[in-house]
C-alpha positions in Angstrom: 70.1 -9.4 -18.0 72.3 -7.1 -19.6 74.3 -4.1 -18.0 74.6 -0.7 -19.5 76.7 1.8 -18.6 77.5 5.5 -20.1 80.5 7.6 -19.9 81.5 10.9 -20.8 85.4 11.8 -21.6 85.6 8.0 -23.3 87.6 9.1 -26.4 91.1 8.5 -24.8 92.8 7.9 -21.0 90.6 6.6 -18.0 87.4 7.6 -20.0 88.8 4.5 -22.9 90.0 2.8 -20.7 87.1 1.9 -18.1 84.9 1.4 -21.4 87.2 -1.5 -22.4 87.6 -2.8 -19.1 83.5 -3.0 -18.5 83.3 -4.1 -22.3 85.2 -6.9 -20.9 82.9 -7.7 -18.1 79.7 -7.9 -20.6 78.7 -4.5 -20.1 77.1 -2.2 -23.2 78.5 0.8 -23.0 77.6 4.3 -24.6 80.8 6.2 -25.2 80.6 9.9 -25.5 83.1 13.0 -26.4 83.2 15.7 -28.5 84.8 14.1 -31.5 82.8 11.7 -32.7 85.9 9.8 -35.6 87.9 8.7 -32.2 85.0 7.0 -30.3 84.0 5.3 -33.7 87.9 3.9 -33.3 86.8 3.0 -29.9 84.1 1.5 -30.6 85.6 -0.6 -33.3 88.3 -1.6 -30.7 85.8 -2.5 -28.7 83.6 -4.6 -30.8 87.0 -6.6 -32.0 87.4 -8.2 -28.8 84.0 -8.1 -27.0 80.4 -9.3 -27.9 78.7 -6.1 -26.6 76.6 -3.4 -27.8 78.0 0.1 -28.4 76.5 3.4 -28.9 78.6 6.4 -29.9 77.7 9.8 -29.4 79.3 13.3 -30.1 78.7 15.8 -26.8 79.8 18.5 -25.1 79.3 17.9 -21.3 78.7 22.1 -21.3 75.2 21.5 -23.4 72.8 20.2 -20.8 69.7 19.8 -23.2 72.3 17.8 -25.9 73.7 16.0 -22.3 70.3 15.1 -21.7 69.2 14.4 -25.1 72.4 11.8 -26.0 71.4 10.2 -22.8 68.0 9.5 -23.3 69.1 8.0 -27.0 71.8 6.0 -25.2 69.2 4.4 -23.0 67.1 3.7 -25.9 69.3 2.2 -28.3 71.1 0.0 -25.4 67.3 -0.8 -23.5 68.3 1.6 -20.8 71.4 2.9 -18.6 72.7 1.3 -15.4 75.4 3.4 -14.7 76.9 7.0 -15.8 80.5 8.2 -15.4 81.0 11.5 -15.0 84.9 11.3 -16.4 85.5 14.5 -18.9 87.6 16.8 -17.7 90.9 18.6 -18.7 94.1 19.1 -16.9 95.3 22.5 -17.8 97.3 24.1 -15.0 99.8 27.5 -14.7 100.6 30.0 -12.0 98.0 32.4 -10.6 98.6 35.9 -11.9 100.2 34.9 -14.3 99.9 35.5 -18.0 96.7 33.0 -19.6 96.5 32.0 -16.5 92.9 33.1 -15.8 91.3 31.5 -19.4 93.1 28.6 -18.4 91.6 28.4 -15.3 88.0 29.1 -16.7 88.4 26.5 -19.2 89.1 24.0 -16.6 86.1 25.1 -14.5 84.0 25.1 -17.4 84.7 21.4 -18.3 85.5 20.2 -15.1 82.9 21.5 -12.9 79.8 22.8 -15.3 80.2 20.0 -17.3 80.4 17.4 -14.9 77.4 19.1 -13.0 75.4 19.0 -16.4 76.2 15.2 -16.8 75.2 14.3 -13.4 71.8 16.8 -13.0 71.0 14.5 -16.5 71.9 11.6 -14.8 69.9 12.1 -11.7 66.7 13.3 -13.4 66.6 10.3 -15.9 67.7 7.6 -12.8 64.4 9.3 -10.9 62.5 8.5 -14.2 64.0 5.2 -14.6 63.2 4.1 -10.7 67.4 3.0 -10.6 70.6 4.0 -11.1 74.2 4.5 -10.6 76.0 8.1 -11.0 79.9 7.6 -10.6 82.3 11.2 -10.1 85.7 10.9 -11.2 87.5 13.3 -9.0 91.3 13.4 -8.1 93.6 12.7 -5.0 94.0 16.9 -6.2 90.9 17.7 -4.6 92.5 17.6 -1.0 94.9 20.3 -1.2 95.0 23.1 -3.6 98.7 23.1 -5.0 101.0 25.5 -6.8 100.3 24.9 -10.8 97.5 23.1 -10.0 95.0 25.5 -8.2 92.2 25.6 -10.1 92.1 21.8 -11.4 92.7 21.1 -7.7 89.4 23.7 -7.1 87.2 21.7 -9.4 87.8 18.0 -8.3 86.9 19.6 -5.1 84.1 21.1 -6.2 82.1 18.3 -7.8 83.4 16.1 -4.8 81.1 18.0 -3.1 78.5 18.7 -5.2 78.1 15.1 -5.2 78.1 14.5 -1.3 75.4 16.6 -1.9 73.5 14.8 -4.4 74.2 11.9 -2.1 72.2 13.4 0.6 69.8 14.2 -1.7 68.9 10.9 -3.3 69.2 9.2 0.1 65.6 7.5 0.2 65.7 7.0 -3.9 67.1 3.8 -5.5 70.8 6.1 -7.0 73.8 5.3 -6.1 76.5 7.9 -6.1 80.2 7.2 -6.4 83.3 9.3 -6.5 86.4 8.4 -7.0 89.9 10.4 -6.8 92.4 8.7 -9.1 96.1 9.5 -7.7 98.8 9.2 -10.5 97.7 7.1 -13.6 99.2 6.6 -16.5 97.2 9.1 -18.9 97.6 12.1 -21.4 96.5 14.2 -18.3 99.4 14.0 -16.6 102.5 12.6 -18.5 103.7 15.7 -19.2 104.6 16.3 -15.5 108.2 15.8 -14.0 106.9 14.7 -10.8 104.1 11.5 -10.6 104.6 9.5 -7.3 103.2 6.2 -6.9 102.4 5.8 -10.8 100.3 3.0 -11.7 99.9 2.3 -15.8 96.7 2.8 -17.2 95.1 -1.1 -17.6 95.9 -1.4 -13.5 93.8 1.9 -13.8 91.1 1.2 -15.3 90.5 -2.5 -13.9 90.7 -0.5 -9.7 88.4 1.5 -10.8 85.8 -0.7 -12.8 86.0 -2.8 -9.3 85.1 0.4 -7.0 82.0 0.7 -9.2 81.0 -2.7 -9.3 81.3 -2.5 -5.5 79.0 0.5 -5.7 81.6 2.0 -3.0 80.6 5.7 -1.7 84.1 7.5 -2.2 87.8 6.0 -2.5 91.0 6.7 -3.6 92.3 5.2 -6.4 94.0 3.1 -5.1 93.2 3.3 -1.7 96.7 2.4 -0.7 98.9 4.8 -0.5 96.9 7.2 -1.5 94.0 7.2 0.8 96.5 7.9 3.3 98.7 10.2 1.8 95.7 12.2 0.7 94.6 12.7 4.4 98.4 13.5 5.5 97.9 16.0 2.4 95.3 18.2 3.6 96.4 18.8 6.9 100.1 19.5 6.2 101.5 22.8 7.4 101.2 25.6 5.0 104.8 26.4 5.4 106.0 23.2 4.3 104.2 22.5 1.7 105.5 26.3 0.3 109.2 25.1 0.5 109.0 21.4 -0.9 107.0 22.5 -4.0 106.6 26.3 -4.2 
């Protein structure tokens, strides 16, 4: 039987990246973004090396009735949709109170948090039709401390963390699954701009830890666990004080 599985943010980084890594385990796989000319590239890429079925679709995760729409075509074209990764999301970061800081940091809740919420509300309603399914979060080792430059990307991978613990609850006598995952440092447009990426891992080591977390159908993890699981709990609770000198 054939395995299906949408994703949003799939033009470039982790979002093109998990789609040739599932590609690759004989997965179908509906890529969606808002251009439409990259994901055909994608798709082309894909179809080179794998004998799988590919739908392309042009969305923005901030329509709900197109997010809902572009799913219910996905299903159909591919005979229906396993899984769904909630990946789009931007990166843009800057001081607060500071100039363009503020329509930064809407811009980043905007895509980050409504649009991820819109993917997985879609998600959830067509699983509940469907009888099965598998909603995935990407979130970020970012979501367990707010940091300087970082606040309000750090405020949205929190907040759909915990919008889907929620969901989790929700769904907890219904055949869903939910997943989130917070990626630490890969290798991706997002972040390779920074001076500063500890424990780096390149994007193909990326994508194959977190195409294995899914598989697993695991409830939340860092990726990867090690160190980050750890240093992600050390994170939260450091002292307010020393986190101010080492990277205010």
């Amino acid at each position: 039987m054939s395995k299906s599985i949408f994703i949003t943010g799939a033009s470039s980084g982790l979002g093109k990246q998990m789609a040739l890594e599932f590609a690759s385990r004989g997965y179908n796989v509906a890529l969606t973004a808002r251009r439409e000319d990259v994901l055909l590239a994608v798709k082309k890429q894909i179809q080179e090396q794998y004998e799988v079925e590919v739908f392309v679709a042009a969305l923005d995760v901030l329509d709900y009735e197109q997010t809902q729409q572009v799913l219910i075509a996905a299903a159909a074209h591919l005979g229906g949709i396993d899984k769904v990764i909630a990946n789009a999301g931007i990166g843009l970061g800057g001081r607060i109170g500071e100039e363009g800081a503020f329509d930064c940091a809407r811009d980043v809740i905007n895509t980050n948090v409504v649009g991820a919420i819109a993917t997985i509300d879609a998600a959830t309603a067509f699983f509940r039709q469907q009888g099965q399914g598998h909603i995935v979060t990407l979130s970020s080792v970012s979501a367990f401390r707010g940091l300087p430059g970082t606040a309000a990307y750090s405020a949205s991978k929190a907040a759909i963390s915990v919008y889907s613990e929620a969901l989790r609850v929700e769904t907890y006598n219904e055949n869903i699954n939910i997943t989130v995952l917070s990626p630490g440092y890969i290798d991706t447009p997002i972040n390779n701009s920074l001076e500063s990426r500890p424990f780096l891992i390149d994007l193909a080591s990326g994508g194959k830890i977190l195409a294995d977390l899914i598989e697993k159908k695991v409830k939340r993890s860092t990726v990867p666990s090690w160190p980050w699981g750890l240093v992600a709990r050390i994170l939260a609770i450091l002292p307010t004080a020393l986190v101010a000198k080492v990277m205010g």
